[in-house]
PDB file of the backbone (N, CA, C, O) and the ligand in Angstrom, with CONECT records:
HET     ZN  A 101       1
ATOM      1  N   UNK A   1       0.843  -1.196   0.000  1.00  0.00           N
ATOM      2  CA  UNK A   1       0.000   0.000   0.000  1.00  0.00           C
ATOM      3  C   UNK A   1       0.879   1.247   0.000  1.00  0.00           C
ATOM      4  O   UNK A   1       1.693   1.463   0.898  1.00  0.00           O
ATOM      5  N   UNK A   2       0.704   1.988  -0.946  1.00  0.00           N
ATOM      6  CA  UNK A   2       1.050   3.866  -1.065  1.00  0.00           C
ATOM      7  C   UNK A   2       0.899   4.200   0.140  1.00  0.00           C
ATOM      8  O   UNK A   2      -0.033   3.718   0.783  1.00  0.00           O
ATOM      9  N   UNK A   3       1.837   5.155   0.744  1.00  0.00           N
ATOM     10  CA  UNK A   3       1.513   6.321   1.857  1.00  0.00           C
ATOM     11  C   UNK A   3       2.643   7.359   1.307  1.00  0.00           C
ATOM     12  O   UNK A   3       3.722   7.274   0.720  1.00  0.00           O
ATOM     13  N   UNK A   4       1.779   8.411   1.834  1.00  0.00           N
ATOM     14  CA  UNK A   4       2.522   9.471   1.838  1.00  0.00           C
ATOM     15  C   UNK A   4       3.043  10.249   3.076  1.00  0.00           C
ATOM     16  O   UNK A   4       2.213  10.376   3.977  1.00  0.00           O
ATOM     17  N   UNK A   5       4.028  10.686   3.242  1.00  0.00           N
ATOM     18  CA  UNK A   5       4.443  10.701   4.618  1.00  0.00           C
ATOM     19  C   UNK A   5       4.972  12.635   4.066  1.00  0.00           C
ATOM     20  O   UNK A   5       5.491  12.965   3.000  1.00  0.00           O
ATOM     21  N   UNK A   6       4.649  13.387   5.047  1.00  0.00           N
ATOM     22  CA  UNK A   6       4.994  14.988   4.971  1.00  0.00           C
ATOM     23  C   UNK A   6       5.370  15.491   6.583  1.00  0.00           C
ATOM     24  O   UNK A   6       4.524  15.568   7.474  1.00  0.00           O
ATOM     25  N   UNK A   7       7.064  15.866   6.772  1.00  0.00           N
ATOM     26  CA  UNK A   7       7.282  16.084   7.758  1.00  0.00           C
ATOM     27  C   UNK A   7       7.003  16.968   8.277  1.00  0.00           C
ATOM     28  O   UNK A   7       7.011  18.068   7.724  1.00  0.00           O
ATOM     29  N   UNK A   8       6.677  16.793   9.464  1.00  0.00           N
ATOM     30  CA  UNK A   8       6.054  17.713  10.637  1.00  0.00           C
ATOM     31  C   UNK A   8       6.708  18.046  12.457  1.00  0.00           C
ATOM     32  O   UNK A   8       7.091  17.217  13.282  1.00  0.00           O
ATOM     33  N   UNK A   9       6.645  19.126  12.543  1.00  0.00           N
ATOM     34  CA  UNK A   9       7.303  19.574  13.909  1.00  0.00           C
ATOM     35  C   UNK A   9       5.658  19.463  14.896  1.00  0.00           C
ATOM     36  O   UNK A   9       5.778  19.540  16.119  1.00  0.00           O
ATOM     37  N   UNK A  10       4.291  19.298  14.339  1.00  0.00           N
ATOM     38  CA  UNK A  10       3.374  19.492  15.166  1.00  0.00           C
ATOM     39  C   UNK A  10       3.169  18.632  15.787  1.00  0.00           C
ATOM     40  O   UNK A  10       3.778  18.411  16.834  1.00  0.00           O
ATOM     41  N   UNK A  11       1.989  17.689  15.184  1.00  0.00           N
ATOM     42  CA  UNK A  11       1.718  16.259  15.996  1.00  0.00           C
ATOM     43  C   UNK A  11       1.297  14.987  14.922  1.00  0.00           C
ATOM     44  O   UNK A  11       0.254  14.474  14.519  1.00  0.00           O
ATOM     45  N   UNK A  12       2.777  14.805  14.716  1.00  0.00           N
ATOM     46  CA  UNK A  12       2.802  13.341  13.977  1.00  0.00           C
ATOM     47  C   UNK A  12       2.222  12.303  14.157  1.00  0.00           C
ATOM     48  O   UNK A  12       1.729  11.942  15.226  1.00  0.00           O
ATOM     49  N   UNK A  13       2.215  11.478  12.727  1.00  0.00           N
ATOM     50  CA  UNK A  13       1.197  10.017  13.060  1.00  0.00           C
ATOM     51  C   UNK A  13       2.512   9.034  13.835  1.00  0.00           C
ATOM     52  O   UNK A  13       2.378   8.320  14.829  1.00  0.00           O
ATOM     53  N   UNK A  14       3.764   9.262  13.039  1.00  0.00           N
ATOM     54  CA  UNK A  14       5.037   8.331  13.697  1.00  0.00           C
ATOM     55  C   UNK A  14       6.068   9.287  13.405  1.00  0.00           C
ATOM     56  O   UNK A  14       6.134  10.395  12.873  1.00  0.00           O
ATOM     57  N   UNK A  15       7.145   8.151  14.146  1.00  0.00           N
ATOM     58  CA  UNK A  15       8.140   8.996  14.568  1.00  0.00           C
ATOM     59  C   UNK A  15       9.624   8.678  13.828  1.00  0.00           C
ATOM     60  O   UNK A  15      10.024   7.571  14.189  1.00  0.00           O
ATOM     61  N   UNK A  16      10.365   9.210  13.081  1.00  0.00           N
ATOM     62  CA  UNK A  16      11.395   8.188  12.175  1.00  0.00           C
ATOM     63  C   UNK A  16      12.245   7.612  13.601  1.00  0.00           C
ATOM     64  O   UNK A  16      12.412   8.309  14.602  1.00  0.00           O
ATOM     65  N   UNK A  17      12.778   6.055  13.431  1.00  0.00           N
ATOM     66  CA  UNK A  17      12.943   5.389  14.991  1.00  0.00           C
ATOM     67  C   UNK A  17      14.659   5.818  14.852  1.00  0.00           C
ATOM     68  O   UNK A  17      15.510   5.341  15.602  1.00  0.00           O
ATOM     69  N   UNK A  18      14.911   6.637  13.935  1.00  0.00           N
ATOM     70  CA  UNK A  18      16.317   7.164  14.308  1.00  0.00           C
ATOM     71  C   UNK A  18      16.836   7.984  14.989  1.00  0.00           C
ATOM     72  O   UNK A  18      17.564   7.772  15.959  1.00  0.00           O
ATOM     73  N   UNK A  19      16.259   9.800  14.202  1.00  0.00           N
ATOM     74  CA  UNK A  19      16.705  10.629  14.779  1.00  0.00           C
ATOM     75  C   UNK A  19      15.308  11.386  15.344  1.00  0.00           C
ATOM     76  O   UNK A  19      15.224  12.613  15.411  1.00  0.00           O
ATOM     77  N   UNK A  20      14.339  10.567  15.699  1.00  0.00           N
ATOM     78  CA  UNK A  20      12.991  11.079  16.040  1.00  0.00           C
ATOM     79  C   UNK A  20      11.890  12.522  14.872  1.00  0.00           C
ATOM     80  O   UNK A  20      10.905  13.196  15.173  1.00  0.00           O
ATOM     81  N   UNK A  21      12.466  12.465  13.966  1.00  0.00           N
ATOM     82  CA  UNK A  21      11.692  13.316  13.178  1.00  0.00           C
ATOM     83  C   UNK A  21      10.496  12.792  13.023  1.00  0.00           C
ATOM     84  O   UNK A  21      10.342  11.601  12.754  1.00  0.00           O
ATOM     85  N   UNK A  22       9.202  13.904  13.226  1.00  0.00           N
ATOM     86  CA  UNK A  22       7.677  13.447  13.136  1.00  0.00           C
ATOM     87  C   UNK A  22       7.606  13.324  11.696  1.00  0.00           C
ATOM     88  O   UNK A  22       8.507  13.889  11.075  1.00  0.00           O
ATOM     89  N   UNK A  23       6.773  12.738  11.071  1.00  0.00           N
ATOM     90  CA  UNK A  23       5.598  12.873   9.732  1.00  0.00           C
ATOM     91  C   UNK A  23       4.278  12.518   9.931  1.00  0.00           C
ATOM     92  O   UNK A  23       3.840  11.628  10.661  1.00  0.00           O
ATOM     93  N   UNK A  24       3.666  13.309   9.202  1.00  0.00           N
ATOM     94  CA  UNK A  24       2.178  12.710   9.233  1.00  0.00           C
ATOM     95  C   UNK A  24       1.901  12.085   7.889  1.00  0.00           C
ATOM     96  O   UNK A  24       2.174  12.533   6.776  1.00  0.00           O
ATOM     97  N   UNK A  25       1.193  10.754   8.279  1.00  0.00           N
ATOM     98  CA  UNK A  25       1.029  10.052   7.269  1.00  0.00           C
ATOM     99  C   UNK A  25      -0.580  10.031   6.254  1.00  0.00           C
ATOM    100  O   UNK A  25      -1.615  10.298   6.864  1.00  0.00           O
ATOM    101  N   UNK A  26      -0.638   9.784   5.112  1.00  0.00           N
ATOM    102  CA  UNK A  26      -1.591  10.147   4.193  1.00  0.00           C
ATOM    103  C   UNK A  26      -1.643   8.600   3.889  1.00  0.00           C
ATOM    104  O   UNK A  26      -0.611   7.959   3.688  1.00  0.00           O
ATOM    105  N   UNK A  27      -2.760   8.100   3.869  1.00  0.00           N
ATOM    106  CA  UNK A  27      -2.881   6.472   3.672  1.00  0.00           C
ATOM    107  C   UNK A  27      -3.689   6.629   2.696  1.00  0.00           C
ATOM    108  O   UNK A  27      -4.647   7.401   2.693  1.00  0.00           O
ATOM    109  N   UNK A  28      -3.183   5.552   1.374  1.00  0.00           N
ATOM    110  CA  UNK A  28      -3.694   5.100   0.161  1.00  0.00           C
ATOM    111  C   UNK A  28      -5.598   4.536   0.513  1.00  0.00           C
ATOM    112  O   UNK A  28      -6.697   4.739  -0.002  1.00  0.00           O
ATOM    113  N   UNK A  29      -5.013   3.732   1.732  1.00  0.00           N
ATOM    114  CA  UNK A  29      -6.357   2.766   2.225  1.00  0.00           C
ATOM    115  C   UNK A  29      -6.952   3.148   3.267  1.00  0.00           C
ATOM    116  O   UNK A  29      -6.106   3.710   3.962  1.00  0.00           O
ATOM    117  N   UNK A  30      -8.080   3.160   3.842  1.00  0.00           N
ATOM    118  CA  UNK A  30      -8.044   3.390   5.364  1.00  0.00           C
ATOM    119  C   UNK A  30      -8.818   2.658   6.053  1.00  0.00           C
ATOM    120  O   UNK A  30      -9.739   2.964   6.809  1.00  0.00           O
ATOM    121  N   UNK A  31      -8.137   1.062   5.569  1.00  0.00           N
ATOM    122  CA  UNK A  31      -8.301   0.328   6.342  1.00  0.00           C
ATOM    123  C   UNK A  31      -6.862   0.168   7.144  1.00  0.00           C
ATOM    124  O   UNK A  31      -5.709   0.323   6.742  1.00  0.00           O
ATOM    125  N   UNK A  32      -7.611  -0.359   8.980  1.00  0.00           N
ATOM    126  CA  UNK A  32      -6.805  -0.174   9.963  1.00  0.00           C
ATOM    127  C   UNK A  32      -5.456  -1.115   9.879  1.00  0.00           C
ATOM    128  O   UNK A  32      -4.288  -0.810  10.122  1.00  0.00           O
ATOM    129  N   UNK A  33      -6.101  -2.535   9.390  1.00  0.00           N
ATOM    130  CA  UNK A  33      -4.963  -3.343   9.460  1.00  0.00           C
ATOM    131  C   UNK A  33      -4.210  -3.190   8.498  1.00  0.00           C
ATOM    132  O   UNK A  33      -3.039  -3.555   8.604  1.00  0.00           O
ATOM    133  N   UNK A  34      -4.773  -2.503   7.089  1.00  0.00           N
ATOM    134  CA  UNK A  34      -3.707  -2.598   6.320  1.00  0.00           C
ATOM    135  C   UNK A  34      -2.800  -1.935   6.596  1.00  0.00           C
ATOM    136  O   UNK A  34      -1.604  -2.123   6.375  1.00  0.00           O
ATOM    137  N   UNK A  35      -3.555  -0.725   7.337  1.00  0.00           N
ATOM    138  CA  UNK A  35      -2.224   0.694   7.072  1.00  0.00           C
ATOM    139  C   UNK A  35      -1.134  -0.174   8.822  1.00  0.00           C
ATOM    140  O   UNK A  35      -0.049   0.344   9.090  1.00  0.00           O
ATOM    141  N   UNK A  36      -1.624  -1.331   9.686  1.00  0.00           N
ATOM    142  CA  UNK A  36      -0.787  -1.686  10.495  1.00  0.00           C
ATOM    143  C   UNK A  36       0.266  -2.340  10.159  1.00  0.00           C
ATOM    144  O   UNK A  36       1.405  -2.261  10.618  1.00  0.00           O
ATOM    145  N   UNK A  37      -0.422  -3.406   8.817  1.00  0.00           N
ATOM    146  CA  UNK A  37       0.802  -3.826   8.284  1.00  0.00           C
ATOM    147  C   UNK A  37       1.863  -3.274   7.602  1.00  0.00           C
ATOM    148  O   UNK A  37       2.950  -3.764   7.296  1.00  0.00           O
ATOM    149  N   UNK A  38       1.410  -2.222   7.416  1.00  0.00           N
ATOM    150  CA  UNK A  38       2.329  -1.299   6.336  1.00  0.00           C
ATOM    151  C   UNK A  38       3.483  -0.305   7.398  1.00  0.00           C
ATOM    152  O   UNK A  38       4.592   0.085   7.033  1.00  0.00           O
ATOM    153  N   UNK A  39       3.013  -0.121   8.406  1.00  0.00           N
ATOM    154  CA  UNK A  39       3.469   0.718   8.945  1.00  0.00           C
ATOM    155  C   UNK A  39       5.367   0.143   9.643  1.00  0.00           C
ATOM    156  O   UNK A  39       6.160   0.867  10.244  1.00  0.00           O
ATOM    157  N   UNK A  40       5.553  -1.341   9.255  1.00  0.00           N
ATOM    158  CA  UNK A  40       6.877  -1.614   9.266  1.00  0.00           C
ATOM    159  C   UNK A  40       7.549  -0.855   8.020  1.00  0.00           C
ATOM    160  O   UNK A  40       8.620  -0.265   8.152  1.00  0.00           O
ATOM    161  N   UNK A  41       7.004  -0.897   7.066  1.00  0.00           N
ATOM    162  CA  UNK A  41       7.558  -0.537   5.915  1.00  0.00           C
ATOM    163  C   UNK A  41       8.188   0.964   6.073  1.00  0.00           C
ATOM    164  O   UNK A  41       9.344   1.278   5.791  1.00  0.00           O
ATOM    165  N   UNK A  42       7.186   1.802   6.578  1.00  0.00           N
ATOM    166  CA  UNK A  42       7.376   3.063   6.446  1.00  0.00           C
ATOM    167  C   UNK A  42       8.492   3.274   7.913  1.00  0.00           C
ATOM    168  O   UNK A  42       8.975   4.406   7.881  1.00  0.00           O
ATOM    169  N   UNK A  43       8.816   2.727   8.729  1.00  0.00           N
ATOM    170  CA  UNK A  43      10.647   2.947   9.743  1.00  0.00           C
ATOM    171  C   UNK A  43      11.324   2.475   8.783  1.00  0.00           C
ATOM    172  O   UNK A  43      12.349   2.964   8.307  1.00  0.00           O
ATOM    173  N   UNK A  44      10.712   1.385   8.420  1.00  0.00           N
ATOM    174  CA  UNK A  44      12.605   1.184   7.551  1.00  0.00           C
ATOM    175  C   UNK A  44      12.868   2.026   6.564  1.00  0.00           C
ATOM    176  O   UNK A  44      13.948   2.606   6.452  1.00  0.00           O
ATOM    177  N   UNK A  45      12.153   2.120   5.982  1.00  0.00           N
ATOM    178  CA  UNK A  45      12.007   3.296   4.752  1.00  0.00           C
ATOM    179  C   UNK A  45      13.301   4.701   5.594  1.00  0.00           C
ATOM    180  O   UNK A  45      14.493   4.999   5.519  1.00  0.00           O
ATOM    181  N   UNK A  46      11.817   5.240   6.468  1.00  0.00           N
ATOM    182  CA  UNK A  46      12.769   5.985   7.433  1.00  0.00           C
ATOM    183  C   UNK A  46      14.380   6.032   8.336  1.00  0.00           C
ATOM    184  O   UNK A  46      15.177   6.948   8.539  1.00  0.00           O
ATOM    185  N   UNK A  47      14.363   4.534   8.735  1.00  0.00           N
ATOM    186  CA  UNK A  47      15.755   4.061   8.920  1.00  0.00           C
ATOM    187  C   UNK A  47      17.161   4.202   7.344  1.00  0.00           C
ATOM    188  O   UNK A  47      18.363   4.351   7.122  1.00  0.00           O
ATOM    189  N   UNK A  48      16.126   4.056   6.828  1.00  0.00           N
ATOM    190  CA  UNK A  48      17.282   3.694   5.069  1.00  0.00           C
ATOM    191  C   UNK A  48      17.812   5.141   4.862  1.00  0.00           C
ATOM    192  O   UNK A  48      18.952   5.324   4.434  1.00  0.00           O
ATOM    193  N   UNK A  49      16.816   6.362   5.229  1.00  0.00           N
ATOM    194  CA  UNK A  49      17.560   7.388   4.745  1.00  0.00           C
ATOM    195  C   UNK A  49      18.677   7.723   5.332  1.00  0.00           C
ATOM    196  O   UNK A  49      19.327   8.676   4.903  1.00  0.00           O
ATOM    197  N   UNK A  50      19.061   7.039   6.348  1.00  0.00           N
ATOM    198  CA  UNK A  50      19.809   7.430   7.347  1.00  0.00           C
ATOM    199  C   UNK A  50      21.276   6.715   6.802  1.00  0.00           C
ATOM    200  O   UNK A  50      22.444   6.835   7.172  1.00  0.00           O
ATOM    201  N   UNK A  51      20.761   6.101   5.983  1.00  0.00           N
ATOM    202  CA  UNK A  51      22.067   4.799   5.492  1.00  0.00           C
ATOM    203  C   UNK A  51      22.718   5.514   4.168  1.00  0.00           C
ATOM    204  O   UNK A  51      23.437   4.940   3.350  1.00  0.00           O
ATOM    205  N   UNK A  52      22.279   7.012   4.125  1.00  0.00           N
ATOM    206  CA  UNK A  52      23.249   7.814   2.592  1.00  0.00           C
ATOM    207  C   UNK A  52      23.703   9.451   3.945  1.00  0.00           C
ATOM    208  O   UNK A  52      23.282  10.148   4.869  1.00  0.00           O
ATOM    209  N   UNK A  53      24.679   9.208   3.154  1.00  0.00           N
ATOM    210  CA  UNK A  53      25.659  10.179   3.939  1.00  0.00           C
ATOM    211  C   UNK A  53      24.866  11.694   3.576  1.00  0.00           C
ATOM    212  O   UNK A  53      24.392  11.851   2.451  1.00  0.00           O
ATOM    213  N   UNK A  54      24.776  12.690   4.532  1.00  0.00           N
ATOM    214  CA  UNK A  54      24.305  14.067   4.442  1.00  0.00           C
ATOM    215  C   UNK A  54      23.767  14.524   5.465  1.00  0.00           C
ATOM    216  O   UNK A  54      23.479  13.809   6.425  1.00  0.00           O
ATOM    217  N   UNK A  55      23.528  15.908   5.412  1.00  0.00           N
ATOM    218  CA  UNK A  55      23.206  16.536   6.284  1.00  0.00           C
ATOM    219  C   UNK A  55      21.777  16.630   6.638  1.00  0.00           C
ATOM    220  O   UNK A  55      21.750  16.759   7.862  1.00  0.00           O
ATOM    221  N   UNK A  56      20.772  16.629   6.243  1.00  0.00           N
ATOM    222  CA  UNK A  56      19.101  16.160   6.693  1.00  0.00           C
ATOM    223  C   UNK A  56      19.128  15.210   5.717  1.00  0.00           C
ATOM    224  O   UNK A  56      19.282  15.340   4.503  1.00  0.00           O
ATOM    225  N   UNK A  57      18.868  13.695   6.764  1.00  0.00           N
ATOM    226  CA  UNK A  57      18.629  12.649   6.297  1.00  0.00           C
ATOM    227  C   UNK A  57      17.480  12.744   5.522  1.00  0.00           C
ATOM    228  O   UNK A  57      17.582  12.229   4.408  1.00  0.00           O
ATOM    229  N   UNK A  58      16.335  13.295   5.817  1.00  0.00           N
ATOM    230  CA  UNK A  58      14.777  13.030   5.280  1.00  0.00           C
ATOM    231  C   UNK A  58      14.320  14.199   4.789  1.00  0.00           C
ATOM    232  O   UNK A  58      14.202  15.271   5.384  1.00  0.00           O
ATOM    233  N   UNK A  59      13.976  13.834   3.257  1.00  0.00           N
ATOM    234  CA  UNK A  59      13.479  15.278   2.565  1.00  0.00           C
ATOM    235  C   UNK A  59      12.513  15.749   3.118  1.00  0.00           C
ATOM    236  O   UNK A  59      11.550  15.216   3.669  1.00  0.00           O
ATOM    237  N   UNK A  60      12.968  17.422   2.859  1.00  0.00           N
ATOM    238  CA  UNK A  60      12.257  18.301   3.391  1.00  0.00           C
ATOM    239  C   UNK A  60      11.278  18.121   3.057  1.00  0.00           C
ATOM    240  O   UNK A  60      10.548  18.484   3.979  1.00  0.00           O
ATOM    241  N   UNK A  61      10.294  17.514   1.716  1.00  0.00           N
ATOM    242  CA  UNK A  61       9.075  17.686   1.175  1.00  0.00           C
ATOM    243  C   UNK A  61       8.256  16.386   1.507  1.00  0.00           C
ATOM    244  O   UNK A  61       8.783  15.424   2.064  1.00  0.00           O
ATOM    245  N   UNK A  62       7.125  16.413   1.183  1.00  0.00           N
ATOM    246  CA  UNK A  62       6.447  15.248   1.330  1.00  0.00           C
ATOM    247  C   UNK A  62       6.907  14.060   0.446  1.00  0.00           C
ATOM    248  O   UNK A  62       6.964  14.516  -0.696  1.00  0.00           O
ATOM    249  N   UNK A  63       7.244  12.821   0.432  1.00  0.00           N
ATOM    250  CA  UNK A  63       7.650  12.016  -0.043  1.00  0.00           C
ATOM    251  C   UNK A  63       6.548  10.616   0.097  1.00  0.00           C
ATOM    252  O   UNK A  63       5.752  10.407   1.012  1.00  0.00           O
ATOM    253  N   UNK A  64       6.826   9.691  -1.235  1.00  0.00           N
ATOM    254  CA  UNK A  64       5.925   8.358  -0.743  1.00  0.00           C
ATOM    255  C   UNK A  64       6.747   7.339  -0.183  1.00  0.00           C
ATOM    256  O   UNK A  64       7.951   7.326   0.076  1.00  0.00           O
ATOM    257  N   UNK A  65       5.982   6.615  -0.069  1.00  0.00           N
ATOM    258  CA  UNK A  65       6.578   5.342   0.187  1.00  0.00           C
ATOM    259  C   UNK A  65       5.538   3.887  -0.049  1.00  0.00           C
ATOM    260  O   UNK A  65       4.878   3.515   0.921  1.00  0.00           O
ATOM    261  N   UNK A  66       5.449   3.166  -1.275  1.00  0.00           N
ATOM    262  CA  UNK A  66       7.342   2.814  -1.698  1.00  0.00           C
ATOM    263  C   UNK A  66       7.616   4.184  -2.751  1.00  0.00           C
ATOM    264  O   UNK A  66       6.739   4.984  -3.077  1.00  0.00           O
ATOM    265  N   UNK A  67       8.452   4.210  -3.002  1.00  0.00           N
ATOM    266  CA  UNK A  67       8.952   5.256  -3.910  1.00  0.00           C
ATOM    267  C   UNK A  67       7.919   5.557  -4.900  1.00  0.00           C
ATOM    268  O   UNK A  67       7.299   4.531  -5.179  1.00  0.00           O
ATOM    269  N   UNK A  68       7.620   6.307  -5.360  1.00  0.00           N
ATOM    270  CA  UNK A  68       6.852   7.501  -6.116  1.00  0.00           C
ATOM    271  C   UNK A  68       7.734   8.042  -7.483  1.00  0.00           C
ATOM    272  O   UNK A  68       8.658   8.848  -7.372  1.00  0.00           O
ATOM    273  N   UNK A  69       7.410   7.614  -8.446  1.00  0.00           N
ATOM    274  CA  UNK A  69       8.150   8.710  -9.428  1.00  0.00           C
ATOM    275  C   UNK A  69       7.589   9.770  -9.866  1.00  0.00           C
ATOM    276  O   UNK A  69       8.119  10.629 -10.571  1.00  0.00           O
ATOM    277  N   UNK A  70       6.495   9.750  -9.464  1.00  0.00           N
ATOM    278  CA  UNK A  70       5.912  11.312 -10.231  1.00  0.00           C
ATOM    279  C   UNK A  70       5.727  12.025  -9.002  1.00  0.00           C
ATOM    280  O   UNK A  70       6.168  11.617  -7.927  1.00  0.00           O
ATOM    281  N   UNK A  71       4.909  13.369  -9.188  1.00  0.00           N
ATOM    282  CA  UNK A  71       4.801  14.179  -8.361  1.00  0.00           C
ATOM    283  C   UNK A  71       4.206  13.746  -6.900  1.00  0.00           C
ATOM    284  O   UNK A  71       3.456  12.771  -6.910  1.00  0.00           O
ATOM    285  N   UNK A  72       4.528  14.519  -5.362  1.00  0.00           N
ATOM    286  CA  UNK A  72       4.072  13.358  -4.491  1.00  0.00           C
ATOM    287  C   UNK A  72       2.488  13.880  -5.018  1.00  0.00           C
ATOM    288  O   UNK A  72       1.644  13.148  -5.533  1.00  0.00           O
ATOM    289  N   UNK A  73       2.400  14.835  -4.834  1.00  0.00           N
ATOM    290  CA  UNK A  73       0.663  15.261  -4.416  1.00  0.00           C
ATOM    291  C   UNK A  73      -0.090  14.724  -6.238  1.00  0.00           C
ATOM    292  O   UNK A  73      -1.158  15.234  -6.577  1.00  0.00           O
ATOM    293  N   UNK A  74       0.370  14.076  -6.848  1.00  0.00           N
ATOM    294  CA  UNK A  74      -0.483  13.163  -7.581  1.00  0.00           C
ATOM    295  C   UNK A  74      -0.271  11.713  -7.238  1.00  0.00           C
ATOM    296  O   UNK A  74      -0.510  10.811  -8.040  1.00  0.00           O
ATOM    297  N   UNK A  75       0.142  11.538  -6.135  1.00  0.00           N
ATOM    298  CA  UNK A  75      -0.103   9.996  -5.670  1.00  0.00           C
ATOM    299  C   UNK A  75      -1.018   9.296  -5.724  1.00  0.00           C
ATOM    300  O   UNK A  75      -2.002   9.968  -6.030  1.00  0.00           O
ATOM    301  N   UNK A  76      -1.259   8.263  -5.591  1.00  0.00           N
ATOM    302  CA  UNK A  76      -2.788   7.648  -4.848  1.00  0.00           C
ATOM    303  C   UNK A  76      -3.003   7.796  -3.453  1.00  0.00           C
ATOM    304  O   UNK A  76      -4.036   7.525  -2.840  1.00  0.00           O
ATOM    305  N   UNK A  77      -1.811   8.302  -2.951  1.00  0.00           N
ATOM    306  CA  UNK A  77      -1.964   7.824  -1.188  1.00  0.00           C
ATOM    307  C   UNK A  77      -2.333   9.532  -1.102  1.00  0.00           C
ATOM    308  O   UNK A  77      -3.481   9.728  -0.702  1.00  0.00           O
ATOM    309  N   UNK A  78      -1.739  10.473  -1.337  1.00  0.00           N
ATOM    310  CA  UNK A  78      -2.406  12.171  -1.656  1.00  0.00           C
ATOM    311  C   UNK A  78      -3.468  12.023  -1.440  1.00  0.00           C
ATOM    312  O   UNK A  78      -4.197  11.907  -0.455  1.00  0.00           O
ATOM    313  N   UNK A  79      -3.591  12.040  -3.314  1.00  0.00           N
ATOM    314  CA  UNK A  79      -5.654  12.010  -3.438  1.00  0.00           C
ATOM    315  C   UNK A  79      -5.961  11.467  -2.538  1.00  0.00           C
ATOM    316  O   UNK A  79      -6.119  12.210  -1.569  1.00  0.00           O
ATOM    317  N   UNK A  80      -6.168  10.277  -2.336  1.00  0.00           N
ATOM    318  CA  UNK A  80      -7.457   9.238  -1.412  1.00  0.00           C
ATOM    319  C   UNK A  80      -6.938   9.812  -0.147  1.00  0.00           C
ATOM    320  O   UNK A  80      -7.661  10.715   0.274  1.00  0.00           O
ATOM    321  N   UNK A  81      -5.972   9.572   0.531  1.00  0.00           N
ATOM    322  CA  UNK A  81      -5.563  10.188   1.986  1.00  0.00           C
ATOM    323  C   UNK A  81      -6.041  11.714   2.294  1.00  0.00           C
ATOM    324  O   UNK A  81      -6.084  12.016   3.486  1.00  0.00           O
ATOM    325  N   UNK A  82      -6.341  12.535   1.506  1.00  0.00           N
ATOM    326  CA  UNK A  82      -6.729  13.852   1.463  1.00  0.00           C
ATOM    327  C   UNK A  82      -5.966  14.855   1.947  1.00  0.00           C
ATOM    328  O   UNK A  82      -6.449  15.879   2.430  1.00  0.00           O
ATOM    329  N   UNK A  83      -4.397  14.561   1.821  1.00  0.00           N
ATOM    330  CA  UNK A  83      -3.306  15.576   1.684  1.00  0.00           C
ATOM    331  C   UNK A  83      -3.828  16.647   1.191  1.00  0.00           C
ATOM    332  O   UNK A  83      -4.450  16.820   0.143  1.00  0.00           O
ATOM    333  N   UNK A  84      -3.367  17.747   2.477  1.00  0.00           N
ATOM    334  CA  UNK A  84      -2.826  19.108   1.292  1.00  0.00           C
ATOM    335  C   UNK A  84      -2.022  19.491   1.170  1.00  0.00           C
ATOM    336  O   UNK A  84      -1.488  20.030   2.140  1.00  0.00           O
ATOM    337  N   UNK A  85      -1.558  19.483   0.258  1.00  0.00           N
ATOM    338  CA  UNK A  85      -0.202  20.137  -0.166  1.00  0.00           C
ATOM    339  C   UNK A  85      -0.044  21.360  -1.001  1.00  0.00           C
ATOM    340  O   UNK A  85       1.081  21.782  -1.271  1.00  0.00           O
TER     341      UNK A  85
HETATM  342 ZN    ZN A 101      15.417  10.161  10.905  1.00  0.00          ZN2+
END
């Protein structure tokens, strides 16, 4: 399942389990278990950025996960999640 994840200093859905940066997450589905199962996906995701050398591990912008090649806010997890961006 698509999510879209857009970082946040307010009150995040999770927390990256590295350097504690919030995001709030935009779910493709909103069903509960799916988005539970999914929600391993999206630390490691978060853990991985941590695994390329630089100075802010996690883009500043909203990003998907799994990877996204087009724009985020034409995602599926956007639209249906009801991101604004
Ligand atoms: Zn982090």
């Amino acid at each position: 399942m698509q999510v879209l994840c857009k970082p946040t200093d307010a009150t995040p859905d999770v927390h990256c389990p590295m350097c504690g940066q919030g995001f709030l997450l935009y779910w493709e589905r909103s069903s509960r278990d799916q988005q539970d199962d999914t929600l391993p996906n999206i630390l490691q995701a978060l853990r991985e950025h941590h695994s390329y050398p630089g100075l802010s591990p996690h883009p500043g912008a909203p990003f998907n996960i799994p990877n996204w090649t087009g724009l985020p806010q034409f995602s599926a997890a956007a639209l249906l999640g009801g991101a604004a961006l």
